[in-house]
MARBA-3410 file (N, C-alpha, C, O; in Angstrom, 1 decimal):
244
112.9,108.5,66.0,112.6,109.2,64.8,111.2,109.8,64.8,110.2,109.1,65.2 ~ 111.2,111.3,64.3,109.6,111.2,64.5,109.2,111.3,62.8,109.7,112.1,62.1 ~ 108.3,110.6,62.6,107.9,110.6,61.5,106.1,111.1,61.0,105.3,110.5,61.6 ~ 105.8,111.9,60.1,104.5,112.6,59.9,104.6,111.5,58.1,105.4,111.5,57.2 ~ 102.9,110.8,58.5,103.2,110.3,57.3,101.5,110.2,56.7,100.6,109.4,57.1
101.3,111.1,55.8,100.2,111.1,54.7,99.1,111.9,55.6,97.9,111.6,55.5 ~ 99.6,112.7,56.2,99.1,113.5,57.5,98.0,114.7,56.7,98.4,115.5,55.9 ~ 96.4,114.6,57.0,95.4,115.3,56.8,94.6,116.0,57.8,94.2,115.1,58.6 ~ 94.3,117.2,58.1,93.9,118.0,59.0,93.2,119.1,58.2,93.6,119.9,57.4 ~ 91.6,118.9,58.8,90.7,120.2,58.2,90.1,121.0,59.3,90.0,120.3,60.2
89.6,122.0,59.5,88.9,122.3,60.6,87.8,122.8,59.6,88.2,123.8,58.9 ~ 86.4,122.4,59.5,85.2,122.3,59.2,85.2,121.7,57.2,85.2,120.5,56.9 ~ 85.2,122.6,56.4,85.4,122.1,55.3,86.6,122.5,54.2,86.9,122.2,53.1 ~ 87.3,123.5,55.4,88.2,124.1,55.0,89.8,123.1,55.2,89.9,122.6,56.3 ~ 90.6,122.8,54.5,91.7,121.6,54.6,92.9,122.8,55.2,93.0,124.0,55.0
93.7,121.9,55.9,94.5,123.1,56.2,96.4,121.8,56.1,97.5,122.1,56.3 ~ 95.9,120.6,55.8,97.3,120.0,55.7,96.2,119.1,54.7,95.0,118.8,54.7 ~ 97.3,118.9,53.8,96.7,118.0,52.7,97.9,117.2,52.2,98.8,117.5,51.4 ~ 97.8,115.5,53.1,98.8,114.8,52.3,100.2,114.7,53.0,101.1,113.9,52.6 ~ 100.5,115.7,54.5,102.3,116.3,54.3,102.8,114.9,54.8,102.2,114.2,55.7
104.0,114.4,54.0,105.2,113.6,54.9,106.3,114.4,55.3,106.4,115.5,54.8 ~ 107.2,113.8,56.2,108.1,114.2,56.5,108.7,113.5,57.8,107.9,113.0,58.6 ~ 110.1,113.3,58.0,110.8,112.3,58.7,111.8,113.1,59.4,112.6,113.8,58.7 ~ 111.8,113.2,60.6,113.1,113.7,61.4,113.8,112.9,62.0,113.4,112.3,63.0 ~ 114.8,112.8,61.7,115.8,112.2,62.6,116.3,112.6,63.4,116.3,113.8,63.4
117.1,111.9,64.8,118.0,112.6,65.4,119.1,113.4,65.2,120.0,112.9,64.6 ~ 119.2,114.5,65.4,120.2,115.6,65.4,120.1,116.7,64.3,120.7,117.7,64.3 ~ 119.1,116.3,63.4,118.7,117.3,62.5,118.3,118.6,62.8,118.3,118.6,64.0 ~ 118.1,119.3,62.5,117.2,120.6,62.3,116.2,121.3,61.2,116.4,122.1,60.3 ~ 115.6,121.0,61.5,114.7,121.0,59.7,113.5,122.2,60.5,112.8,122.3,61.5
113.8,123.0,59.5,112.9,124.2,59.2,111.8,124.5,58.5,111.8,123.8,57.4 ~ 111.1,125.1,58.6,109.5,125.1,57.7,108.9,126.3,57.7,108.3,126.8,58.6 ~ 109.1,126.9,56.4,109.0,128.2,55.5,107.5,127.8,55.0,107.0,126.7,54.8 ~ 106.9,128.9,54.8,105.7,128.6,53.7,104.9,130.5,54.9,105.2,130.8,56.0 ~ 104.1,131.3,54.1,103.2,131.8,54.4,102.3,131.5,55.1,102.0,130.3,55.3
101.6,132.4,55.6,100.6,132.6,56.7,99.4,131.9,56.2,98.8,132.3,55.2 ~ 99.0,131.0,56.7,97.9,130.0,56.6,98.1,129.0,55.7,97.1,128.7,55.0 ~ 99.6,128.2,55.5,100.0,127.6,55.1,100.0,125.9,55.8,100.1,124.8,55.4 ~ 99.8,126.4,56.9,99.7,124.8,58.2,100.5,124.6,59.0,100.3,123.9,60.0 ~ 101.9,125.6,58.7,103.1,125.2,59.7,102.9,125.3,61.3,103.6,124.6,62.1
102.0,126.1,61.8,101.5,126.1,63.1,100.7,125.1,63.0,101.3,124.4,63.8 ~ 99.7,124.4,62.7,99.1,123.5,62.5,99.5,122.0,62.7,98.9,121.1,63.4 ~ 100.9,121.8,61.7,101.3,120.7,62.0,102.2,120.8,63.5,102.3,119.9,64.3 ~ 102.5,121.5,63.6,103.5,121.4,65.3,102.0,121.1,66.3,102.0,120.1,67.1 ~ 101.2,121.6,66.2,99.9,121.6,67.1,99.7,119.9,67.0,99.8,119.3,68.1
99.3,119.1,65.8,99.0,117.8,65.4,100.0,116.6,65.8,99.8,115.4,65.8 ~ 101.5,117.4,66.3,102.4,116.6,66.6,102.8,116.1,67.9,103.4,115.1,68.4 ~ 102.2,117.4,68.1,102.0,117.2,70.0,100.9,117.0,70.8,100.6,117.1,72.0 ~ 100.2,116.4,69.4,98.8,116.2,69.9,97.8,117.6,70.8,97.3,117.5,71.9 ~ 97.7,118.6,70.0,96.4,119.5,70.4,96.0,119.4,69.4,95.2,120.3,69.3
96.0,118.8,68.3,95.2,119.1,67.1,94.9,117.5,66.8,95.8,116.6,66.9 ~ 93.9,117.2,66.4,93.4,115.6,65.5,93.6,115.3,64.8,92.8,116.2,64.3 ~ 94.0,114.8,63.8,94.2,114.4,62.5,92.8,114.2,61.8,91.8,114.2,62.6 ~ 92.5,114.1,60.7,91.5,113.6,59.5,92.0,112.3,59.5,91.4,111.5,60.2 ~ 93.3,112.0,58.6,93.7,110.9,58.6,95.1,111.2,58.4,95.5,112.3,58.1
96.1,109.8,58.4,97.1,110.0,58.2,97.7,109.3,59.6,97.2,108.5,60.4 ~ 99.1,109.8,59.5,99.6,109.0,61.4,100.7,109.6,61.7,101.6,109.5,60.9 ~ 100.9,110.1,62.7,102.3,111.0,63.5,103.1,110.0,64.5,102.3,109.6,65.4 ~ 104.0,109.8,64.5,104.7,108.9,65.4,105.7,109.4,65.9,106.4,109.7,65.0 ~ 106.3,109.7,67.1,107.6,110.2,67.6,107.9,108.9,68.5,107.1,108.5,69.3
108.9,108.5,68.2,109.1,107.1,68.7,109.0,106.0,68.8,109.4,105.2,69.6 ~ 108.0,106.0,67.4,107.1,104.9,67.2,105.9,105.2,68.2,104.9,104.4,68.1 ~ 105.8,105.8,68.7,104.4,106.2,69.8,103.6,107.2,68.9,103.9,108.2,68.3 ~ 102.3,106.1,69.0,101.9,107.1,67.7,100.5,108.4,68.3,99.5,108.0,68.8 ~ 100.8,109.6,68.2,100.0,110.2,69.1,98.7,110.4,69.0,98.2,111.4,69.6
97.8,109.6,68.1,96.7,109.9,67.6,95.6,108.4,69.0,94.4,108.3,69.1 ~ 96.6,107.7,69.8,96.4,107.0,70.1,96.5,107.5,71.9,97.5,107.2,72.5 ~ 95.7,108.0,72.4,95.5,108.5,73.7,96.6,107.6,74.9,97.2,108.3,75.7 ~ 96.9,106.2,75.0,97.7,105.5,75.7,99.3,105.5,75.1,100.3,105.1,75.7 ~ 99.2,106.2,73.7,100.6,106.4,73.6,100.8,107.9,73.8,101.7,108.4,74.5
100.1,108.6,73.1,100.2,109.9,73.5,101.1,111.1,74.6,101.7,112.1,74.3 ~ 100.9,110.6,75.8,101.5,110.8,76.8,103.1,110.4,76.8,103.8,111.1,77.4 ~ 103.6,109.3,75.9,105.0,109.1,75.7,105.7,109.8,74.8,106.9,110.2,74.7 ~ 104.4,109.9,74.0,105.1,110.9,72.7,105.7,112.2,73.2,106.9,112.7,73.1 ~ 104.2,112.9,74.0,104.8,114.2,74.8,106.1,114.2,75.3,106.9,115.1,75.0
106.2,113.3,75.9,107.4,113.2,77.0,108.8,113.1,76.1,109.9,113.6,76.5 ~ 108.7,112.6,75.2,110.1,112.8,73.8,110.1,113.8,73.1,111.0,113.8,72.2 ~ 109.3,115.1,73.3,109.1,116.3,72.9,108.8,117.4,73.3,107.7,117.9,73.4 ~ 109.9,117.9,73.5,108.9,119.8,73.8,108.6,120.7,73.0,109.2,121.0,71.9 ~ 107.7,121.4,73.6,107.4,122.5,72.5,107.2,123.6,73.1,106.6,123.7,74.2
108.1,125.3,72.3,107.7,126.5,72.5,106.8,126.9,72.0,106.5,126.4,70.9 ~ 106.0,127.9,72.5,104.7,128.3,71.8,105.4,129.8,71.4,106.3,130.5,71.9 ~ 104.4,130.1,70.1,104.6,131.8,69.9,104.5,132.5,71.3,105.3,133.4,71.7 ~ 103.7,132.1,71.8,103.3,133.6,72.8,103.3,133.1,74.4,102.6,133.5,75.3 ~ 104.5,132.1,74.4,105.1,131.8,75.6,104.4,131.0,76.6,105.1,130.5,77.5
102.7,130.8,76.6,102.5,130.4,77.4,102.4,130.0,78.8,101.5,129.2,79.3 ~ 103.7,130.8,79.3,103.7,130.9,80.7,102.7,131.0,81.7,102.1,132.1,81.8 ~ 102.5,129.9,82.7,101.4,130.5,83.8,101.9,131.3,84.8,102.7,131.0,85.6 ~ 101.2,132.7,84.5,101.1,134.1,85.1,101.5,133.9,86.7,102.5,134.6,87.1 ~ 100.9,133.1,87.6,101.2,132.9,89.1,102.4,132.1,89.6,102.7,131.9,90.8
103.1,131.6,88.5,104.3,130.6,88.9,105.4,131.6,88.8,105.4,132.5,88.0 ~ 106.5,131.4,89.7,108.2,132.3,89.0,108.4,131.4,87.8,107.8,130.5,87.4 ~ 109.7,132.1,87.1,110.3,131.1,85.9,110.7,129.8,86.9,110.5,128.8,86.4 ~ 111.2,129.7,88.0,111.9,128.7,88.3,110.8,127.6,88.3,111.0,126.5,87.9 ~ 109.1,128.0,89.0,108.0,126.7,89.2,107.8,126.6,87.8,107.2,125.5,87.5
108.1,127.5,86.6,107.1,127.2,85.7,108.3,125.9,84.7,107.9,125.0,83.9 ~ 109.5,126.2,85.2,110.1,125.2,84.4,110.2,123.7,85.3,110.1,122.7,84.7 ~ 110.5,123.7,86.4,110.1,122.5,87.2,108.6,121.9,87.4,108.5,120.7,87.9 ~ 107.7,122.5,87.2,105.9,122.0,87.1,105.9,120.4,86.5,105.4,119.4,87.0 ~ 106.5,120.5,85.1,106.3,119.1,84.5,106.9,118.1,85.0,106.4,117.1,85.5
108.4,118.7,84.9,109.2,117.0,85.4,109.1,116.9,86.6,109.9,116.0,86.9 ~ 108.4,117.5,87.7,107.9,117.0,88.7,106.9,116.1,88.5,107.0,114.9,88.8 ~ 105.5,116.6,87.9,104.4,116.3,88.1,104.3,115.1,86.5,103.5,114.2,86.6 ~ 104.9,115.1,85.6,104.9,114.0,84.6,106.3,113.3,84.8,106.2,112.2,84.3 ~ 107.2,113.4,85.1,108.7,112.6,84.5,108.6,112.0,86.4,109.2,110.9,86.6
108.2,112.4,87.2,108.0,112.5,88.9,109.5,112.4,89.4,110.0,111.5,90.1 ~ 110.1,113.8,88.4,111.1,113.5,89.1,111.2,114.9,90.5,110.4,115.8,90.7 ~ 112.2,114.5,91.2,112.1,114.6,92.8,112.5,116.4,92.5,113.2,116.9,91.7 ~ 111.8,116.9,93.4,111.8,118.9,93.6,113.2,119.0,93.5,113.6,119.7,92.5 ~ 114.0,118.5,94.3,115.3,119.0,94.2,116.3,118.7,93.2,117.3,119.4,93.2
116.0,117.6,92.2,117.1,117.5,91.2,116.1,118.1,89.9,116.4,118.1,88.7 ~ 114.8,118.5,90.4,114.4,119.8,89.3,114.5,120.9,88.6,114.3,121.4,87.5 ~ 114.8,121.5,90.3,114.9,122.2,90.5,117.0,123.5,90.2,117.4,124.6,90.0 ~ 117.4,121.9,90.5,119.0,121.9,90.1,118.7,122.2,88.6,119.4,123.1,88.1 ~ 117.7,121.6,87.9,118.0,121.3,86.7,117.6,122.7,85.9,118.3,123.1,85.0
116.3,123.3,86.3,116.2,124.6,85.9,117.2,125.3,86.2,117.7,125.6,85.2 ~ 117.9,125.9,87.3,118.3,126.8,87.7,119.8,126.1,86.5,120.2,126.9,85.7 ~ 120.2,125.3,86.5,121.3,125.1,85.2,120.8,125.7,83.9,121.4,126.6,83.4 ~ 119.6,125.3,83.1,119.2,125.4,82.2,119.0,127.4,82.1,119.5,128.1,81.2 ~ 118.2,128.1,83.2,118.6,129.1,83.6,119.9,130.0,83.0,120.2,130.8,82.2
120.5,129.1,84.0,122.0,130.1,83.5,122.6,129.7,82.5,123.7,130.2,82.4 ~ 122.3,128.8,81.5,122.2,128.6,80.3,122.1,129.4,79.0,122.6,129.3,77.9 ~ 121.2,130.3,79.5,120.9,131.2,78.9,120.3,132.7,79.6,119.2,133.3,79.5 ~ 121.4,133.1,80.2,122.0,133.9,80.7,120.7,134.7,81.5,120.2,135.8,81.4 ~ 120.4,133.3,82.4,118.9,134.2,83.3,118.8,133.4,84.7,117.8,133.0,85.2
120.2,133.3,85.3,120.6,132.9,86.4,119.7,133.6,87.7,119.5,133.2,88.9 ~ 119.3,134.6,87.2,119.5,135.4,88.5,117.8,136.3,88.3,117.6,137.5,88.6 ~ 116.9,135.5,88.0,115.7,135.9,87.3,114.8,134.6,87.7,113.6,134.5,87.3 ~ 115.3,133.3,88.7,114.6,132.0,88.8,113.3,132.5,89.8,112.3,131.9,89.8 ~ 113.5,133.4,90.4,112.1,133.7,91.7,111.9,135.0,90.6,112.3,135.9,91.3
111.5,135.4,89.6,110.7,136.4,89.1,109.4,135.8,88.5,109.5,134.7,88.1 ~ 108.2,136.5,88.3,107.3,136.1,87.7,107.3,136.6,86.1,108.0,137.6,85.8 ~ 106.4,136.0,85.0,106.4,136.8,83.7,106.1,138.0,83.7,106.6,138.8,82.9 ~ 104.9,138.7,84.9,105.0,140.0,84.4,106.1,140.7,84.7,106.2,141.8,84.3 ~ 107.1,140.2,85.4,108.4,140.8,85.9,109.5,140.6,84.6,110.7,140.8,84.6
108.7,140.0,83.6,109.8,139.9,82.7,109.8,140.2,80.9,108.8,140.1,80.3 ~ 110.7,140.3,80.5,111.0,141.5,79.0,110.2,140.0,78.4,110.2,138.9,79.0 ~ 109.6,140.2,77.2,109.2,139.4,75.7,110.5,138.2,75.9,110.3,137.0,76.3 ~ 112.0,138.9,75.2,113.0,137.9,75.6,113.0,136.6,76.5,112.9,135.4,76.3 ~ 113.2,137.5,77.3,113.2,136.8,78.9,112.0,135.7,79.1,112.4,134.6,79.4
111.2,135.8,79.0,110.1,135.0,79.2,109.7,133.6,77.8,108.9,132.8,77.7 ~ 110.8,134.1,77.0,110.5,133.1,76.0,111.7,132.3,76.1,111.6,131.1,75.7 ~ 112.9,132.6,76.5,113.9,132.3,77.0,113.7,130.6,78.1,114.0,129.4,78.2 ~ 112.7,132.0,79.0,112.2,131.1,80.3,111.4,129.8,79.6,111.5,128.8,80.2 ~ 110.5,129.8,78.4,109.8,128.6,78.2,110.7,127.8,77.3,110.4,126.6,77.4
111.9,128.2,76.1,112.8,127.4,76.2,113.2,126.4,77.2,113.5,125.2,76.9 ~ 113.4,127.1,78.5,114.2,126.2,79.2,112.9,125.1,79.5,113.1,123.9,79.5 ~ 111.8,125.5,79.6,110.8,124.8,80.6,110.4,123.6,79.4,110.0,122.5,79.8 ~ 110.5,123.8,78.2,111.0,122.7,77.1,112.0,121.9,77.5,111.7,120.8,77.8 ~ 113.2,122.4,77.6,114.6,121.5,77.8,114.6,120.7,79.3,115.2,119.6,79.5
113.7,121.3,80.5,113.6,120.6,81.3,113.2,119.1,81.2,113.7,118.2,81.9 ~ 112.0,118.9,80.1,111.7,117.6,79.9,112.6,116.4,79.4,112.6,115.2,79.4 ~ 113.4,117.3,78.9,114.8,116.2,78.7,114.4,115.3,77.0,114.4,114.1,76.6 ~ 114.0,116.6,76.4,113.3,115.8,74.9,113.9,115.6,74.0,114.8,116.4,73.8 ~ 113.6,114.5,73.2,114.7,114.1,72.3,114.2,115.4,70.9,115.0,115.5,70.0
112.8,116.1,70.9,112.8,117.1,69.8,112.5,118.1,69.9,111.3,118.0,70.4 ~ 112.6,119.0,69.8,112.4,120.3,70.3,111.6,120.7,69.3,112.1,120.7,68.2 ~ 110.4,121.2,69.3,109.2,121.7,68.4,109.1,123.2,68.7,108.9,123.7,69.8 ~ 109.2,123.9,67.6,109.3,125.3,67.7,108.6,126.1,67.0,108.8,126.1,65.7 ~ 107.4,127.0,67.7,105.7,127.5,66.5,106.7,129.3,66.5,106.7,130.0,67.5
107.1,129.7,65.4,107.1,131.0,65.8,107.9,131.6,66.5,107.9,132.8,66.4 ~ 108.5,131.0,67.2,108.7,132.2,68.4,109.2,133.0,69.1,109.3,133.3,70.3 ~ 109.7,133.8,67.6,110.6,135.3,67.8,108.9,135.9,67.3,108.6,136.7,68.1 ~ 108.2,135.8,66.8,107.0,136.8,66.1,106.4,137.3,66.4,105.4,137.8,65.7 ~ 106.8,137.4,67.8,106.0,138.0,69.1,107.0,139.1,69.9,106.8,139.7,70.9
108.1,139.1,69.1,109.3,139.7,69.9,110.2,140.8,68.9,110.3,140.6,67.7 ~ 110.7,142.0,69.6,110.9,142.8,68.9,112.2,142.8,68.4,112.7,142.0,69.1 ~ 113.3,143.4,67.5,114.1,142.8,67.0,115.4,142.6,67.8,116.3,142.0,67.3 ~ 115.6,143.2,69.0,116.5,143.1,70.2,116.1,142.0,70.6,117.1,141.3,70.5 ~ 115.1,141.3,71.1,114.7,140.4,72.0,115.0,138.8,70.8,115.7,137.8,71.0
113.9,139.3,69.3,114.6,137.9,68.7,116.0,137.7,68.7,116.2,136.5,68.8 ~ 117.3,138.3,68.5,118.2,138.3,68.2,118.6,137.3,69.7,119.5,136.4,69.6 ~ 118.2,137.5,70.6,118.4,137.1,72.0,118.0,135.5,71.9,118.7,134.6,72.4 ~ 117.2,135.5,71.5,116.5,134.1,71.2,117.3,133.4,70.4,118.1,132.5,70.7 ~ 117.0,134.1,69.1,117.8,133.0,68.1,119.4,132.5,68.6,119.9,131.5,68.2
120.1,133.5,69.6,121.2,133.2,69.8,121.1,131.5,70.4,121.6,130.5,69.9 ~ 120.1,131.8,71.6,120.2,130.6,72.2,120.0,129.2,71.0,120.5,128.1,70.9 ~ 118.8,129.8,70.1,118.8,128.1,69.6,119.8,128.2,68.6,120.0,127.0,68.1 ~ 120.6,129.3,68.0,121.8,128.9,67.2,123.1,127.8,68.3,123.9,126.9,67.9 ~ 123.0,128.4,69.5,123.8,127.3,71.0,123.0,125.7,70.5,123.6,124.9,69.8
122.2,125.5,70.8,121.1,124.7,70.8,121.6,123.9,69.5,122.3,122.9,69.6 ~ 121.2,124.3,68.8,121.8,123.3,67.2,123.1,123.1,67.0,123.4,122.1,66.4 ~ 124.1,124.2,67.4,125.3,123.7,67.6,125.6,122.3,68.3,126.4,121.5,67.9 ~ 124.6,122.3,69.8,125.2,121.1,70.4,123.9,119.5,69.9,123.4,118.7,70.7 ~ 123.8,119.7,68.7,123.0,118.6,68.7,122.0,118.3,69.0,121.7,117.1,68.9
121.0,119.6,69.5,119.5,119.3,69.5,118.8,118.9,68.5,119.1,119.8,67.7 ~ 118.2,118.2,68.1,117.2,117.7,67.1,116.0,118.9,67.8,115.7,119.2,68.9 ~ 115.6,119.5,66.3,114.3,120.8,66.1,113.9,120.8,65.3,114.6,121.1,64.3 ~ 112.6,120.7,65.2,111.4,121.4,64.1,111.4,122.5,64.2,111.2,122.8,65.4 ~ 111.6,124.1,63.1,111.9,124.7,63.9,110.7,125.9,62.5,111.1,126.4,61.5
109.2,126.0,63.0,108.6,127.2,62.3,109.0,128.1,62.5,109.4,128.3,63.7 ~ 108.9,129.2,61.0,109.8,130.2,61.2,110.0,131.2,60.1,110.4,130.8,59.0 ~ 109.5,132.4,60.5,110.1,133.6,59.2,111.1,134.2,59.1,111.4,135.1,58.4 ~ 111.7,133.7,59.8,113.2,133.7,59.9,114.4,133.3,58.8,115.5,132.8,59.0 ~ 113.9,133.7,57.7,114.7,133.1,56.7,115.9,133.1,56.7,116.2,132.0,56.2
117.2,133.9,57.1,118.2,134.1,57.1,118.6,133.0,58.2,119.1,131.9,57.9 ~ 118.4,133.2,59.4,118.7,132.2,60.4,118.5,130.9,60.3,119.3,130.1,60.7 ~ 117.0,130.5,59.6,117.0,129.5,59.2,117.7,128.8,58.5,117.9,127.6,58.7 ~ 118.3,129.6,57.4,119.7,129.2,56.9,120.7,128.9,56.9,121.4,128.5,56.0 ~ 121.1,129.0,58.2,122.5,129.3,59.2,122.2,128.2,59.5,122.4,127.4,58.7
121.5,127.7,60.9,120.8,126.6,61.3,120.9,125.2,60.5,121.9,124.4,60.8 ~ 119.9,124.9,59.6,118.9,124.3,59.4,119.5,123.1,58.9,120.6,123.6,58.8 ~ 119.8,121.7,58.5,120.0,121.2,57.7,119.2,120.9,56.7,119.7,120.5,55.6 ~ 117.8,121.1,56.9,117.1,120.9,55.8,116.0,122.0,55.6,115.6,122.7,56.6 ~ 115.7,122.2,54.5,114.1,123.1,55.2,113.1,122.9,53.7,113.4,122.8,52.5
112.0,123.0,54.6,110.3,122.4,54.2,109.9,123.7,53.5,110.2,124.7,54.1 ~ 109.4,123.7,52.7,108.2,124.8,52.4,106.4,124.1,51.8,106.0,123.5,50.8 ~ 105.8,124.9,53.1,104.3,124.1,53.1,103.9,125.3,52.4,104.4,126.4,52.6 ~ 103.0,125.1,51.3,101.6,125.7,50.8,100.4,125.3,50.6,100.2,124.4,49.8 ~ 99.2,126.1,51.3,98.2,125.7,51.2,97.9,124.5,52.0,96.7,124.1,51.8
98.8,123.6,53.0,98.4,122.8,53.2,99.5,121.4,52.7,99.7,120.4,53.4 ~ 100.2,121.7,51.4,100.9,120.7,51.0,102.7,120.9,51.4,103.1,121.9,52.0 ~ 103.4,120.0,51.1,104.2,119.9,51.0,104.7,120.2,49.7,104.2,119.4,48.9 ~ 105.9,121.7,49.0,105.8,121.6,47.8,107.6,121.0,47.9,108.1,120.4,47.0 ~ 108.4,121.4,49.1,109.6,121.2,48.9,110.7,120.7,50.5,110.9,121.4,51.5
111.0,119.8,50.3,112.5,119.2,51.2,113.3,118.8,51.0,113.5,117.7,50.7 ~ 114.3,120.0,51.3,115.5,119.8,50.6,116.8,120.0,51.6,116.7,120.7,52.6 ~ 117.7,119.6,51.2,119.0,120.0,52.0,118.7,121.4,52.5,117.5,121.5,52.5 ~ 119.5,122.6,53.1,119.7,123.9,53.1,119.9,124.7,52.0,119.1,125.5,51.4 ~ 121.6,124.4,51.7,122.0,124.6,50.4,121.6,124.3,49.1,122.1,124.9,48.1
120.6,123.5,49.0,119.5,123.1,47.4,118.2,124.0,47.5,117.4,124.5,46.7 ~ 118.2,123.9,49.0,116.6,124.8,49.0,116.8,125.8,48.2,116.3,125.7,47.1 ~ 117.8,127.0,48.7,118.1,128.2,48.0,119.0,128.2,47.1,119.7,129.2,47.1 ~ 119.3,127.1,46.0,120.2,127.3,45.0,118.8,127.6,44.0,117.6,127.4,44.3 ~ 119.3,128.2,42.8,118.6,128.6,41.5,118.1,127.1,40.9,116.9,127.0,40.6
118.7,126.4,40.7,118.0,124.8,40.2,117.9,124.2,41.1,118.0,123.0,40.7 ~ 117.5,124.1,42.7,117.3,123.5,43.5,115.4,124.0,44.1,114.4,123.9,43.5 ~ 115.6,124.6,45.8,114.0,125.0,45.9,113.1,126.0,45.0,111.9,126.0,44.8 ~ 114.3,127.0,44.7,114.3,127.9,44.0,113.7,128.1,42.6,113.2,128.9,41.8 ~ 114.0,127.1,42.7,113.3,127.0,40.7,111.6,126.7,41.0,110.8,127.0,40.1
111.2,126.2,42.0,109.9,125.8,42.3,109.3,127.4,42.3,109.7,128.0,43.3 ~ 108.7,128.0,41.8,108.1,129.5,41.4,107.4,129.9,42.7,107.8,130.8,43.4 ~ 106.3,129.0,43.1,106.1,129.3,44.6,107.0,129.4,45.6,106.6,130.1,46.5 ~ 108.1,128.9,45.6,109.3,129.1,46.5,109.9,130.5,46.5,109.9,131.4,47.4 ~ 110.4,130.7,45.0,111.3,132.1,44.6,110.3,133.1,44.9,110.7,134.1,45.3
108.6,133.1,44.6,107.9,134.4,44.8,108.1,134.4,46.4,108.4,135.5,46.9 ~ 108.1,133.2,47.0,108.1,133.5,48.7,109.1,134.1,48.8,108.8,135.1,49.4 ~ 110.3,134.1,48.6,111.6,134.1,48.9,111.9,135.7,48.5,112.5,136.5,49.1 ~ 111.0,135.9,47.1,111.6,137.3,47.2,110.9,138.6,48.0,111.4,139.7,48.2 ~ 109.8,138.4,48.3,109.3,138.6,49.4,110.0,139.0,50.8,110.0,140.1,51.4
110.5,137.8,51.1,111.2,137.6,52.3,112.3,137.8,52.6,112.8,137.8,53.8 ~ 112.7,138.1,51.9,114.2,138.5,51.7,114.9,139.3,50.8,114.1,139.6,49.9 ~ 116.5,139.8,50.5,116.8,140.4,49.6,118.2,139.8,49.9,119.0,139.5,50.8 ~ 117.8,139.8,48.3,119.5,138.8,47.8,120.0,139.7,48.1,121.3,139.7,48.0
END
């Protein structure tokens, strides 16, 4: 289970999480709505340990990551996509998704290597394992760090963004795969302006403001009228974001 509990994070005097809980379990999908400078990139950063806490405590597996000797376990029960893919420029997709579980899981070149080129054709990029990122579309290359996530073999999949970098051909490409993805039972954190898909998806979804937690709720209560909806900060976001 990973659990975020009474979790505070400021960078100088400015607070940017104030207070959030929240519990994931296995096989969930929980989503997290809120505006731009709201924390939702923030807390995925705090969970995978690039960010510190103020106070509070993050645990994925009971490994709690604020704690440098557990840290490293936590990673390893987690992957994470970044907005803007991250890929190192000199590796093909096939080194960039075999790099970790060679060098952290030590598992052996050749059943890594099996294991990308599966994950690959997974998502319909069989034939793209010896290309490099500049050889490849926005899609493609986010696709490519999907997998390089799934190679770790993680029990949660942490997700900052990551169509918002991609144009509306390429997200549709994306979202496909992680609508595949939640179908079969991935447990995902999943940030995201994606409101509609989020909906499809989600079993639950968060909406952070300012830092706090104002609402978590099923799917279907988020967006009923007496459910998230009635929360005024919710419905101003919402109509914003969308059209009934």
């Amino acid at each position: 289970m990973l659990k975020i509990e009474n979790v505070h994070k400021a960078f100088g005097e400015v607070t940017v999480l104030d207070g959030v809980d929240l519990t994931i379990a296995p096989g969930e999908v929980v989503s997290i709505l809120g505006s731009s400078g709201s924390g939702k990139s923030t807390l995925i950063r705090c969970i995978n340990g690039l960010e510190m806490l103020k106070s509070g405590r993050i645990t994925v597996d009971d490994f709690d990551v604020s704690k440098p000797k557990e840290l490293a376990e936590a990673r390893k029960r987690s992957g994470t996509v970044f907005q803007l893919f991250n890929l190192y420029p000199h590796m093909s997709a096939l080194q960039n998704i075999t790099l970790a579980p060679i060098e952290v899981l030590k598992m052996p070149r050749p059943e890594a290597e099996a294991l990308a080129r599966q994950l690959l054709e997974s998502v319909g990029l069989a034939d793209r394992a010896n290309a490099y990122p500049a050889q490849l579309s926005g899609g493609q290359r986010q696709r490519v760090g999907i997998c390089r996530a799934l190679a770790m073999q993680p029990r949660y999949l942490l997700l900052d963004e990551v169509t918002s970098a991609l144009d509306p051909e390429m997200t549709s490409e994306v979202l496909a795969i992680l609508a595949k993805l939640a179908a079969q039972g991935t447990t995902m954190l999943f940030v995201t302006h994606e409101i509609e898909f989020a909906r499809e998806i989600s079993n639950r979804i968060v909406f952070l403001d300012k830092g706090r937690l104002v609402v978590d709720l099923p799917t279907d209560r988020f967006f009923a009228a007496d459910g998230g909806r009635a929360q005024p900060r919710v419905a101003q976001f919402l109509s914003k974001m969308r059209k009934d």
